[in-house]
C-alpha positions in Angstrom: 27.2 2.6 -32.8 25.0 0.3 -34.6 21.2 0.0 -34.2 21.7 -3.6 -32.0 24.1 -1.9 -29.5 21.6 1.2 -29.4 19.0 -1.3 -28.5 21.3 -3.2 -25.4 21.2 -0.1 -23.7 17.8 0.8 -24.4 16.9 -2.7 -22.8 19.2 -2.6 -20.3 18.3 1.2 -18.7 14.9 0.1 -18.9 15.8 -3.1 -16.9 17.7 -1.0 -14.3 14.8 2.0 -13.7 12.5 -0.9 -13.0 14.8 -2.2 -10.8 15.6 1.0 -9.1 12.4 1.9 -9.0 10.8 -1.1 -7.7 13.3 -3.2 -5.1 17.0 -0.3 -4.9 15.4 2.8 -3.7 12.8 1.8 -1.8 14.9 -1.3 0.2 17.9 1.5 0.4 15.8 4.3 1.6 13.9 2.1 4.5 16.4 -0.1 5.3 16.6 -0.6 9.3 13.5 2.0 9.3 11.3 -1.2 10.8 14.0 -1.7 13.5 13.9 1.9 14.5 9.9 2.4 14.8 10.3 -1.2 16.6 12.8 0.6 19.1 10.7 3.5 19.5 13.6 5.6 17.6 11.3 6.8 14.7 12.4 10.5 15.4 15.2 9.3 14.0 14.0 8.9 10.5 14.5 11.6 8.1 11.1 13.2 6.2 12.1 11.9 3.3 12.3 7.9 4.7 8.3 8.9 6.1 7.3 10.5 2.6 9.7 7.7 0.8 7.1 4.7 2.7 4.1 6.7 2.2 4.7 6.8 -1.3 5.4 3.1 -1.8 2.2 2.1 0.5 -0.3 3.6 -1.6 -2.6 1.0 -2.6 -1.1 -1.8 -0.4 -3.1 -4.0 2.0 -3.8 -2.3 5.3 -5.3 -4.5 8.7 -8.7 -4.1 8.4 -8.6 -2.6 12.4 -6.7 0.1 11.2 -8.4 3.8 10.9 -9.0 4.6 7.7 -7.2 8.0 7.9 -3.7 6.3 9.3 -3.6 3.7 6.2 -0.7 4.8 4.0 0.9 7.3 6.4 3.6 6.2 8.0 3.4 8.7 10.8 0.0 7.5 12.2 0.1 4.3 11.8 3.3 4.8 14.1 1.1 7.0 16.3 -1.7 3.8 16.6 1.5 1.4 17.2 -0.1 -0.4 13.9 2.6 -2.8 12.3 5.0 -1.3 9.6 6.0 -3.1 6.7 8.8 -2.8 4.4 8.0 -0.7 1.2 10.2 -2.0 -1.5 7.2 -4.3 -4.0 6.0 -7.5 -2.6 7.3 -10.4 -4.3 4.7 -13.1 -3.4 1.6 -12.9 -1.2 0.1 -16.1 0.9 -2.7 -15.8 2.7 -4.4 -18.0 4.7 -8.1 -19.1 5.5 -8.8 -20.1 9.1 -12.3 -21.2 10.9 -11.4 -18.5 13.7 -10.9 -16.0 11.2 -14.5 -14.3 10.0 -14.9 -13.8 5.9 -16.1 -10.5 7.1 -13.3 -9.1 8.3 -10.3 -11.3 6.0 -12.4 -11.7 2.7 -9.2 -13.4 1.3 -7.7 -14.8 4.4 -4.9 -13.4 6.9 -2.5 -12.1 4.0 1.3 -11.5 4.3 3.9 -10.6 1.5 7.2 -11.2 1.2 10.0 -8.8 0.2 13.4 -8.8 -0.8 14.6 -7.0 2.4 11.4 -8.3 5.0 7.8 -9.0 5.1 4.4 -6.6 5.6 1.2 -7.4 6.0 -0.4 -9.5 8.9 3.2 -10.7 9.7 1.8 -10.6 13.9 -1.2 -12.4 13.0 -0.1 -14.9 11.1 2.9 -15.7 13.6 0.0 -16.7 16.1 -1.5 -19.1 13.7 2.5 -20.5 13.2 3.1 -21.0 17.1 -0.2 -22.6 17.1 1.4 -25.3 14.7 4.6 -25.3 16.0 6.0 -23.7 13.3 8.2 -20.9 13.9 7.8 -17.2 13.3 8.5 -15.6 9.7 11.1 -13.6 11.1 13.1 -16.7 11.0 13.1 -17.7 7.5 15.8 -15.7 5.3 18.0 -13.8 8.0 20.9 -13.0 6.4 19.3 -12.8 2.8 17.3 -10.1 4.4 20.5 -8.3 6.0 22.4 -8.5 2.5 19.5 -7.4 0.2 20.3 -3.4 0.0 24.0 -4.6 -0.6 23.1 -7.2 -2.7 20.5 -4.9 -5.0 22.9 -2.1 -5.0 26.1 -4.0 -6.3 23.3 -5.8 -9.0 22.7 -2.1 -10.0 26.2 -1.3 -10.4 26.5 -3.7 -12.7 24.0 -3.1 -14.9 25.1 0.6 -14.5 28.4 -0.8 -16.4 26.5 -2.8 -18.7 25.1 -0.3 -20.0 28.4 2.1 -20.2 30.9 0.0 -22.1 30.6 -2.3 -24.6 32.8 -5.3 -24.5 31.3 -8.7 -24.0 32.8 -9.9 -20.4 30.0 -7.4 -19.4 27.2 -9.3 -20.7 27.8 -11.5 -17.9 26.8 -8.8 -15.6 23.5 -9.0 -17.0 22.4 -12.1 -16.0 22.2 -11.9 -12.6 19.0 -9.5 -12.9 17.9 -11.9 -16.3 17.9 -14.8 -13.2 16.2 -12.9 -10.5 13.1 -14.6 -10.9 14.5 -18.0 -10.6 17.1 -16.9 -7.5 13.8 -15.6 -5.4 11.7 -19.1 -6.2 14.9 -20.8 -5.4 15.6 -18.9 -1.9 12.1 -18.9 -1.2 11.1 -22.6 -1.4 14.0 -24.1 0.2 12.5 -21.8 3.6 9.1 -23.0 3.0 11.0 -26.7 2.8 12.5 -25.3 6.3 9.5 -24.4 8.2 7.9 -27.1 7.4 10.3 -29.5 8.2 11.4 -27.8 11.2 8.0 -27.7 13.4 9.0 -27.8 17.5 6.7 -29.4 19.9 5.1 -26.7 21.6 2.4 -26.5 19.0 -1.1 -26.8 20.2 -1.9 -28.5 17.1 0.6 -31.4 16.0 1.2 -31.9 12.5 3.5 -34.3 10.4 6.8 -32.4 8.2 5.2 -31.0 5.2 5.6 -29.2 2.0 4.0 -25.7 2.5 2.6 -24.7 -0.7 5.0 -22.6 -3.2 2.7 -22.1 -5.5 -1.4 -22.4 -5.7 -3.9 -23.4 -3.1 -3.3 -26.0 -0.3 -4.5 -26.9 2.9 -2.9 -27.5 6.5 -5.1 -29.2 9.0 -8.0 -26.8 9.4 -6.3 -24.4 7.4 -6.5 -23.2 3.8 -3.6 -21.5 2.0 -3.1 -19.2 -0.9 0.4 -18.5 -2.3 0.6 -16.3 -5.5 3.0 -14.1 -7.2 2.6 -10.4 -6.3 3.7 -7.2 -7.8 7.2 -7.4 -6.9 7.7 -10.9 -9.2 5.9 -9.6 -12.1 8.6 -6.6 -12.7 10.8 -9.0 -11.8 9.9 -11.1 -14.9 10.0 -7.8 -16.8 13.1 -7.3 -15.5 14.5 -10.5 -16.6 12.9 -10.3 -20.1 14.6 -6.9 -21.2 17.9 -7.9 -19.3 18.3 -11.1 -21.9 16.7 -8.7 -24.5 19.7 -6.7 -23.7 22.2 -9.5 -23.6 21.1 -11.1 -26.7 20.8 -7.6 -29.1 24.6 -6.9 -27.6 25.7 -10.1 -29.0 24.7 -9.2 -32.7 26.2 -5.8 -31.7 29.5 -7.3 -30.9 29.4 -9.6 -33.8 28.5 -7.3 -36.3 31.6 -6.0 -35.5 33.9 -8.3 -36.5 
């Protein structure tokens, strides 16, 4: 095995424990938890999906309201009916500066973030703020992209899994669905930002013309101010994509070293 093909896998198993790491386990391991604790069917969790979100949560944004001993454990903040987010990495965080809303208590606006397989955050909060508008709630945007996400990242992992395995070039192709990951979530995410915006019903207490919400940068809606940034989630998800074409292109030389 030559030093280029050494280096494909190298690339590639670094690509994937990132990936694992990051967006698998975390969206496996919790998927439908949010639904449960919704239902009042958290005894149904296993310890390990409690210790699983406690793990992924340190660090994260917490509602300011929230006692400080419940922040990051999954089993208080059930017991003070606090809202659960997912715990796979947030991909992109908006928040969003309003006159009602107090620098004091939102230093950097109501924030939410957006995942893969849901949202966290002040989802409830910033719902209001979309009624308001007319616009409708998050839980709109993405439905079935959120439903197919653990299938989705697992069968993407499956694949890099063979990547890495064998040899042979057709598999190279696997590769670049991870290498485009970055490009398929700025994709999937502006067309819904196109969608809410362009969707507004009438019950708004505040009418407002179709609009553009911002995918990127600062904006401004009526009264309100908006921030929309990449978060944790995106940047492994460049990393990702950088060592999966790393991987593609040192596999090439490998295969045609060969021959």
């Amino acid at each position: 095995m030559n030093s280029s093909m050494i280096k494909s896998k190298i690339f590639a198993i670094l690509a994937l424990g990132i990936f694992l790491y990051g967006f698998v386990v975390p969206t496996v391991g919790f998927h439908g938890a949010v639904d449960k604790i919704a239902q009042g069917k958290e005894d149904t969790l296993s310890p390990i999906t409690f210790s699983m979100w406690n793990f992924y949560n340190q660090d994260r944004y917490f509602s300011h309201s929230m006692p400080k001993e419940a922040k990051g454990d999954l089993q208080k903040m059930i017991d003070e009916t606090a809202e659960i987010g997912v715990a796979s990495a947030p991909i992109w965080s908006v928040s969003l500066e309003a006159p009602n809303y107090p620098k004091e208590a939102f230093p950097e606006g109501i924030p939410v973030f957006f995942h893969f397989d849901g949202f966290s955050g002040e989802v409830h909060e910033m719902n209001t703020i979309n009624h308001y508008i007319g616009m409708d709630p998050m839980e709109r945007g993405g439905p079935y992209e959120r439903l197919l996400a653990p299938y989705a990242l697992v069968f993407t992992a499956f694949l890099m899994f063979l990547f890495i395995i064998y040899n042979k070039k057709i598999f190279s192709l696997f590769m670049l669905i991870p290498a485009f990951l970055p490009l398929i979530f700025i994709g999937l995410y502006s067309y819904w930002l196109y969608w809410f915006g362009h969707n507004m019903h009438d019950y708004g207490a505040f009418k407002i013309k179709p609009f553009m919400p911002t995918v990127f940068g600062d904006g401004k809606v009526a009264q309100f101010v908006t921030h929309s940034y990449p978060g944790l989630g995106f940047w492994l998800l460049l990393a990702i994509s950088l060592l999966s074409l790393l991987a593609i292109i040192s596999r090439s030389k490998a295969l045609k070293a060969q021959y």
